[in-house]
ROSE-4610 file (N, C-alpha, C; in Angstrom, 1 decimal, always signed):
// ROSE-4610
residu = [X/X/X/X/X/X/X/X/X/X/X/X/X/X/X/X/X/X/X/X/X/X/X/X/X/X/X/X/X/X/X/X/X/X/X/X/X/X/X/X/X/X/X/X/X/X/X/X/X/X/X/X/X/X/X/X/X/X/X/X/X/X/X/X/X/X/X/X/X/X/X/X/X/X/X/X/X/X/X/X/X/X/X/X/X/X/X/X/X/X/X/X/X/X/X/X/X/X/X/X/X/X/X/X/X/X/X/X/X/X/X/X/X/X/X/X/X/X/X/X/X/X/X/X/X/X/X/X/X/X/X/X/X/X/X/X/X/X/X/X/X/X/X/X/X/X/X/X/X/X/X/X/X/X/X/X/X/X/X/X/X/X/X/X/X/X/X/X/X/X/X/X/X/X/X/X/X/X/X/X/X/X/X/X/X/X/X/X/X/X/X/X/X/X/X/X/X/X/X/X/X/X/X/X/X/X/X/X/X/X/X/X/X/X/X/X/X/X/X/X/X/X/X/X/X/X/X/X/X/X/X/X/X/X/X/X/X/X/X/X/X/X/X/X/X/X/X/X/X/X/X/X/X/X/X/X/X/X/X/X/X/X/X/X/X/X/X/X/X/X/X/X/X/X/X/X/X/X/X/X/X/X/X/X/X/X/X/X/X/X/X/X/X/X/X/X/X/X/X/X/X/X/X/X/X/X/X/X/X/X/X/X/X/X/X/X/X/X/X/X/X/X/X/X/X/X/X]
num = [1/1/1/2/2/2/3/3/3/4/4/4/5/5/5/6/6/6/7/7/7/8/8/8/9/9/9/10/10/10/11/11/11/12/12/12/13/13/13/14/14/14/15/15/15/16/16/16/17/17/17/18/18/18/19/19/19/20/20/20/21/21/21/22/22/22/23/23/23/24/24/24/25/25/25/26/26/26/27/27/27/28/28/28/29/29/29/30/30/30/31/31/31/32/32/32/33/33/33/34/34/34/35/35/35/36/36/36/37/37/37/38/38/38/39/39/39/40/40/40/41/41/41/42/42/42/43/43/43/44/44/44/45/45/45/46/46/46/47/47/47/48/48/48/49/49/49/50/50/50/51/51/51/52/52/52/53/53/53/54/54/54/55/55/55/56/56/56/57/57/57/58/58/58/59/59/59/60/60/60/61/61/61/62/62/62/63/63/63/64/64/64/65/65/65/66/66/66/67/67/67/68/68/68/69/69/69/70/70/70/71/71/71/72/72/72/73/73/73/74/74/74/75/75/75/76/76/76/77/77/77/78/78/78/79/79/79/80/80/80/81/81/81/82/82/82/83/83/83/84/84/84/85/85/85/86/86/86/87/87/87/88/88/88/89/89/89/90/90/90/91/91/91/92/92/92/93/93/93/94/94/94/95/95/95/96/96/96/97/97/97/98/98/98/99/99/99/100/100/100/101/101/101/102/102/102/103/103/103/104/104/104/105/105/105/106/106/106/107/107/107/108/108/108/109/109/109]
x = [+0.8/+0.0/+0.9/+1.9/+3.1/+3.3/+3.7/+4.4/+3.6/+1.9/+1.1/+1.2/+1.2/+1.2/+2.1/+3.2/+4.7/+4.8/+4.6/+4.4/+3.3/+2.3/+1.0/+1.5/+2.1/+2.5/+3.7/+4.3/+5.4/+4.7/+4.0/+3.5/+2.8/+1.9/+1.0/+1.9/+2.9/+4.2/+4.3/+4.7/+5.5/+4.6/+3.5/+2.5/+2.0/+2.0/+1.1/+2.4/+3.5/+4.5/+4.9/+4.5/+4.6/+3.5/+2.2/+1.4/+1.5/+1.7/+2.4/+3.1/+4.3/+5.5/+4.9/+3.9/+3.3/+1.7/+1.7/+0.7/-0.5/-0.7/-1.9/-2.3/-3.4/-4.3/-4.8/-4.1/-4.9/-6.0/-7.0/-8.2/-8.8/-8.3/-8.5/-8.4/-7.9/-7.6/-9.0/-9.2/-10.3/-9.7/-9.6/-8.8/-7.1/-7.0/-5.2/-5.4/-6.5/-6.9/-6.5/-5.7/-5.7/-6.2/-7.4/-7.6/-7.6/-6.8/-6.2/-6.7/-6.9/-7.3/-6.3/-6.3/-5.2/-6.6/-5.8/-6.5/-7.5/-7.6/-8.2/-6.9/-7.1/-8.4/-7.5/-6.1/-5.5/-5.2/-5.3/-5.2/-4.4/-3.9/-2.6/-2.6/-1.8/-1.6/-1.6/-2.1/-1.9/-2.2/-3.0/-3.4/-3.4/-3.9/-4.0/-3.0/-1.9/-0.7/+0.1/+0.0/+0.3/-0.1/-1.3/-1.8/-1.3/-1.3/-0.9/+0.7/+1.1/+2.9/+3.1/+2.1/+2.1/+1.7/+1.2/+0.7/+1.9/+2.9/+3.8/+4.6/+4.9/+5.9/+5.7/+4.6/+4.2/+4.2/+4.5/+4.8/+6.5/+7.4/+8.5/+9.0/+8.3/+8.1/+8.3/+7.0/+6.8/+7.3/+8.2/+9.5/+10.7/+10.7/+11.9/+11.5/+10.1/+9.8/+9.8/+9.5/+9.8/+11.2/+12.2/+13.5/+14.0/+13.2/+13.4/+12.8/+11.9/+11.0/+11.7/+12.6/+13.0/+13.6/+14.3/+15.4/+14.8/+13.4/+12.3/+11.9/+11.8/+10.5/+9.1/+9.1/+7.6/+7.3/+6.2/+5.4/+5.7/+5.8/+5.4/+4.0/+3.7/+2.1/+2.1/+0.5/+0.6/-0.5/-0.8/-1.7/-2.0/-3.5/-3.9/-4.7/-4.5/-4.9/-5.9/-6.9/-7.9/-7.4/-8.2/-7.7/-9.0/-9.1/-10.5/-10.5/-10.8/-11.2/-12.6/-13.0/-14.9/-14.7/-15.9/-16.6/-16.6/-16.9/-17.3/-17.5/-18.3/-18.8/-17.5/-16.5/-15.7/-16.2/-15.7/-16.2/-16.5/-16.4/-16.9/-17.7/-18.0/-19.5/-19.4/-20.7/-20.8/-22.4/-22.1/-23.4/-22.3/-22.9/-22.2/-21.4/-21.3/-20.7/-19.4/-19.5/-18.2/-18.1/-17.4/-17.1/-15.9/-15.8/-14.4/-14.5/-13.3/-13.2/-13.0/-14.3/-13.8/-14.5/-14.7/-15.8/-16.6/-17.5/-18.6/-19.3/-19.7/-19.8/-20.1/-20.9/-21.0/-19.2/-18.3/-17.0/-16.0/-16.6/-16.0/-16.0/-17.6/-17.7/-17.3]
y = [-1.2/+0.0/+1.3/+1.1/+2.5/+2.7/+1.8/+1.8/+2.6/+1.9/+2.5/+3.8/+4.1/+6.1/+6.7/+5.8/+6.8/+7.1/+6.0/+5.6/+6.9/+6.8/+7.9/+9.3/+9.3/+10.7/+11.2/+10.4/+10.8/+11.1/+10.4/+10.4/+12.1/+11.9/+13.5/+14.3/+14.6/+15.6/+15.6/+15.1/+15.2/+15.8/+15.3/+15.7/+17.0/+17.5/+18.7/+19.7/+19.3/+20.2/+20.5/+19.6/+19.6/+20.6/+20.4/+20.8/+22.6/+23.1/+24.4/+25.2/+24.8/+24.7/+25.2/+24.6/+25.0/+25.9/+27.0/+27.8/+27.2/+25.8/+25.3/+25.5/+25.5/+25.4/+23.8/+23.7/+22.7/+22.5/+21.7/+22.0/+21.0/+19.7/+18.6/+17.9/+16.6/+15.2/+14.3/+13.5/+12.6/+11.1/+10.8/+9.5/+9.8/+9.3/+9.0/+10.6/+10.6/+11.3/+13.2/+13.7/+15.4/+16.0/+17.0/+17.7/+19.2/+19.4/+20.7/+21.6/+23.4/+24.0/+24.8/+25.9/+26.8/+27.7/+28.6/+30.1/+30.5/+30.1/+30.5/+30.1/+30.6/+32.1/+33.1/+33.2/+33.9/+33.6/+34.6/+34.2/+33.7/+32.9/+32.3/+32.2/+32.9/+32.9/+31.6/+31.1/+29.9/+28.6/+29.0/+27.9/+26.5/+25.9/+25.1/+24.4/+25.2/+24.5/+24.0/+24.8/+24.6/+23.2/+23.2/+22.2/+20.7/+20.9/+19.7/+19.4/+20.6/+20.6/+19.9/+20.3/+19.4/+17.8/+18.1/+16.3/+15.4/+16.0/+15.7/+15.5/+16.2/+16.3/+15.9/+15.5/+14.6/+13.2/+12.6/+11.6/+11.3/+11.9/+12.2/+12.2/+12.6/+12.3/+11.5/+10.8/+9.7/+8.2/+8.6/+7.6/+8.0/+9.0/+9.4/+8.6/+8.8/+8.0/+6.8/+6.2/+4.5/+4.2/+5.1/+4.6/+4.8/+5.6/+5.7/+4.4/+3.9/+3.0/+1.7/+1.8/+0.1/-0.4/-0.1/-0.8/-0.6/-0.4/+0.0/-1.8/-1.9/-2.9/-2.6/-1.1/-0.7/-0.5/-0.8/-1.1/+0.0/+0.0/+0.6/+1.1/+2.1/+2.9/+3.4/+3.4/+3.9/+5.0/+6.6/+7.3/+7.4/+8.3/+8.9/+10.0/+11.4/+12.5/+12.7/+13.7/+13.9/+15.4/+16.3/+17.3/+18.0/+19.6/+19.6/+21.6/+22.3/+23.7/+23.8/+24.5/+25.2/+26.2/+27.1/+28.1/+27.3/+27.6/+26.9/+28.0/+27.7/+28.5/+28.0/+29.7/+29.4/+29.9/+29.1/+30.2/+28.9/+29.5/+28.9/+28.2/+26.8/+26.3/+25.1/+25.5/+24.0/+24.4/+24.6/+24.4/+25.0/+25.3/+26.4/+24.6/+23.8/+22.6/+22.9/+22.6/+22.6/+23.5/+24.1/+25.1/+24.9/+24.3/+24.6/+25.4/+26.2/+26.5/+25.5/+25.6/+24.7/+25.2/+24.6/+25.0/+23.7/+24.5/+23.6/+23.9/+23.0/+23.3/+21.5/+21.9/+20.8/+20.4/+21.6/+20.8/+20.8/+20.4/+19.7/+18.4/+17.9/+16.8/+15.7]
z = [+0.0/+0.0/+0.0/+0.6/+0.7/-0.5/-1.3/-2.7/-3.3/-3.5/-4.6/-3.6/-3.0/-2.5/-3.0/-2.7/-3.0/-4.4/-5.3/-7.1/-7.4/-6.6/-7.1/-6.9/-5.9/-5.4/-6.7/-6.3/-8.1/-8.9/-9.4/-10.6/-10.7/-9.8/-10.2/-9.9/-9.3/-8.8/-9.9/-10.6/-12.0/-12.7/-13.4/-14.1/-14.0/-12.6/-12.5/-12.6/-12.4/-12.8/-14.1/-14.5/-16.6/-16.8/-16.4/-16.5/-15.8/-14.7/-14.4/-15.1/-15.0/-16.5/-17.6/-18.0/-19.5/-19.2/-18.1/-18.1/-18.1/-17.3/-17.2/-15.7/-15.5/-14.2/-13.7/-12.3/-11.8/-11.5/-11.7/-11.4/-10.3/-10.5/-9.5/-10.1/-8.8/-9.1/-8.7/-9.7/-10.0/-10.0/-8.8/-8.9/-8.9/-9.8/-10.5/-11.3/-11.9/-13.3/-12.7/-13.5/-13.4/-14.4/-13.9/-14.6/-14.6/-15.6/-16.1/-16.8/-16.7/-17.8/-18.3/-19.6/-19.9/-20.2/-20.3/-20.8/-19.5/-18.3/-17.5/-16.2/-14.9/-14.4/-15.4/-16.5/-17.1/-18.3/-18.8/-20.9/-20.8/-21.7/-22.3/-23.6/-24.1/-26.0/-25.9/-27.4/-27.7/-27.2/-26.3/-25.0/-25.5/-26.7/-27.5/-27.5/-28.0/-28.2/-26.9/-25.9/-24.1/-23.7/-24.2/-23.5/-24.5/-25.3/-26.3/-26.2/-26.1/-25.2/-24.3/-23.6/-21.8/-22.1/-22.5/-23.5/-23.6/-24.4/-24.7/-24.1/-23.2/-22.5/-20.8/-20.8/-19.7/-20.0/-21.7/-21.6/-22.0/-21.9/-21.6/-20.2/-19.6/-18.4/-17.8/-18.2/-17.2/-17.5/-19.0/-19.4/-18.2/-18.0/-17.1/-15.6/-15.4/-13.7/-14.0/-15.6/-15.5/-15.1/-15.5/-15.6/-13.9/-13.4/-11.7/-10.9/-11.0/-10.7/-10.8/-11.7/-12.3/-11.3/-10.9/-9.6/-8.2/-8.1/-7.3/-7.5/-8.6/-9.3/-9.1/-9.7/-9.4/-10.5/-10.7/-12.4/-13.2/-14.8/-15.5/-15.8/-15.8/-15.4/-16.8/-17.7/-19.0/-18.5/-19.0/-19.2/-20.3/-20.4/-21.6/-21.7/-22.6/-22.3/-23.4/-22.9/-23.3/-23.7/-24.9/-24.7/-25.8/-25.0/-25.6/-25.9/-26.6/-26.8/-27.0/-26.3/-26.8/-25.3/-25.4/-24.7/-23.2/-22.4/-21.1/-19.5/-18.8/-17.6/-16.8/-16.3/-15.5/-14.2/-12.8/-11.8/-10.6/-9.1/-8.1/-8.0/-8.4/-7.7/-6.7/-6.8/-5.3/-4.5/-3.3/-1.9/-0.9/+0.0/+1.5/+2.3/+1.8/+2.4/+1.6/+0.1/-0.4/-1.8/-2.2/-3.5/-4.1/-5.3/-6.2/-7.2/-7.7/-8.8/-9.7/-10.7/-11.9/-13.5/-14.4/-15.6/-15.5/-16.6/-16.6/-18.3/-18.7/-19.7/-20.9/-22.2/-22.8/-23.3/-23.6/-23.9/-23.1/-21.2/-20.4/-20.4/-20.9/-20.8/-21.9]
């Protein structure tokens, strides 16, 4: 159980730092799963390409954490990124229990 923490914790350390790195916003972790926006809460030229950069270079990446891992003998881990542009509602929501910043929208889902 340590392992899969320590392995998990690398892994999104790394990711959300690729992700940073390239003018993205964290938005929340959904499991294993991060999800990321660009061009919000601040423009980012090019947002498009940022985020398809980070794509890339998050799986660069996480070649570099396999090659850490190995003399660990801790698994090779595959992802896969989704990646999406359209309009979408940015902003606080929730109930007086809990509120995140997130969007919302048909091309969130």
């Amino acid at each position: 159980c340590e392992a899969l923490q320590q392995l998990t914790h690398e892994y999104l350390q790394a990711m959300c730092e690729v992700i940073v790195n390239s003018q993205g916003t964290l938005d929340k972790f959904i499991g294993d799963c991060i999800m990321a926006l660009w061009n919000v809460p601040r423009p980012v030229k090019h947002h498009e390409r940022a985020a398809v950069g980070a794509a890339l270079d998050m799986q660069t990446r996480l070649l570099e954490l396999h090659k850490s891992w190995t003399p660990s003998n801790l698994p090779a881990i595959r992802f896969r990124v989704g990646i999406n542009t359209d309009t979408v509602l940015v902003g606080n929501f929730g109930c007086e229990y809990r509120i995140n910043y997130t969007v919302l929208g048909d091309g969130v889902n």
